[in-house]
N, C-alpha and C positions, 0 to 999 in steps of 0.2 A: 654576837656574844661579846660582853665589854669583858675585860681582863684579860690575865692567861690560863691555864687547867692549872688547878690543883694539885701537889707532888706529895706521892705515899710511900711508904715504906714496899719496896721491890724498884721504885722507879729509875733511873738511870741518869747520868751524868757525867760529862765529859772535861777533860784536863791536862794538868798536865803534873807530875810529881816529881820533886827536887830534894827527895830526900834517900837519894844512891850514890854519895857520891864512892868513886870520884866521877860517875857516872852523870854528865848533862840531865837536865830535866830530860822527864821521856812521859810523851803521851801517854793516856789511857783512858778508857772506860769506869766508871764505878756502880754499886746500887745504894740507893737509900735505905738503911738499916737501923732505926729508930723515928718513931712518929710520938704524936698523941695516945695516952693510954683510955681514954673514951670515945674518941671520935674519928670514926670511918667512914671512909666514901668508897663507893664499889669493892667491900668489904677487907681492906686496907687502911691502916690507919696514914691520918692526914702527918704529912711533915711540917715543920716549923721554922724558927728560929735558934738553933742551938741545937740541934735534930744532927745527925751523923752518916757524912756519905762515904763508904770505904773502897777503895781505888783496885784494881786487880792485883796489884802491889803487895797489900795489904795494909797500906798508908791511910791515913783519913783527913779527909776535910772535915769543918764543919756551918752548917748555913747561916749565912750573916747577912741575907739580905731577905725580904717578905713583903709580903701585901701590907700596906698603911691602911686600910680598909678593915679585911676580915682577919680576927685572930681566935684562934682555937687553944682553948688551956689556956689560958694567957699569954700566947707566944705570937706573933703575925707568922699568918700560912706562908708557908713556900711554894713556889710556882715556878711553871717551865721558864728559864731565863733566870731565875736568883740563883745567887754565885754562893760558892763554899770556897773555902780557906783554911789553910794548915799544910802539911808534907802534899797533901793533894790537892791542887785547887783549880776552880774548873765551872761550870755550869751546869745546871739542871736542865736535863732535855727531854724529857717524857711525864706527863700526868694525866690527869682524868679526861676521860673520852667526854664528861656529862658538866662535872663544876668546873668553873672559872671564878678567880679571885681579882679584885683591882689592887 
């Protein structure tokens, strides 16, 4: 399979957030909580560019990096491995078991 899977809204992503202080960044987990409002993959809409991942925290990043390839809505998909940015920033690390995007 050429690319990575596909990342939807439930998927998960890991980081780190800097936005306690006077507390050090401090790891965590987040899930993806906004997609595409038409287009689903294993009944999940697909994530994007500008799509929003929120941290255990309740801080958020948001996706800035995508497939040059495939874009959905007009946005390039997000995939395991594209970063998010903001109070939480970190990597996407879980998507579709079936699509892959380049």
């Amino acid at each position: 399979m050429l690319g990575n899977p596909i990342s939807r809204i439930t998927d998960v992503g890991v980081g780190i957030c800097c936005c306690h202080p006077p507390i050090p960044c401090i790891g965590m987990v987040g899930v993806l909580i906004t997609g595409a409002d038409k287009t689903n993959v294993e009944n999940q809409p697909i994530s994007r560019i500008g799509d929003i991942m929120i941290g255990s925290c309740g801080h958020i990043g948001i996706i800035n990096t995508g497939s040059l390839t495939i874009n959905v809505e007009n946005s390039p998909t997000a995939r395991v491995g594209d970063s998010f940015v903001g109070c939480f920033s970190g990597v996407i690390i879980t998507g579709s078991d079936t699509i892959n995007a380049g």
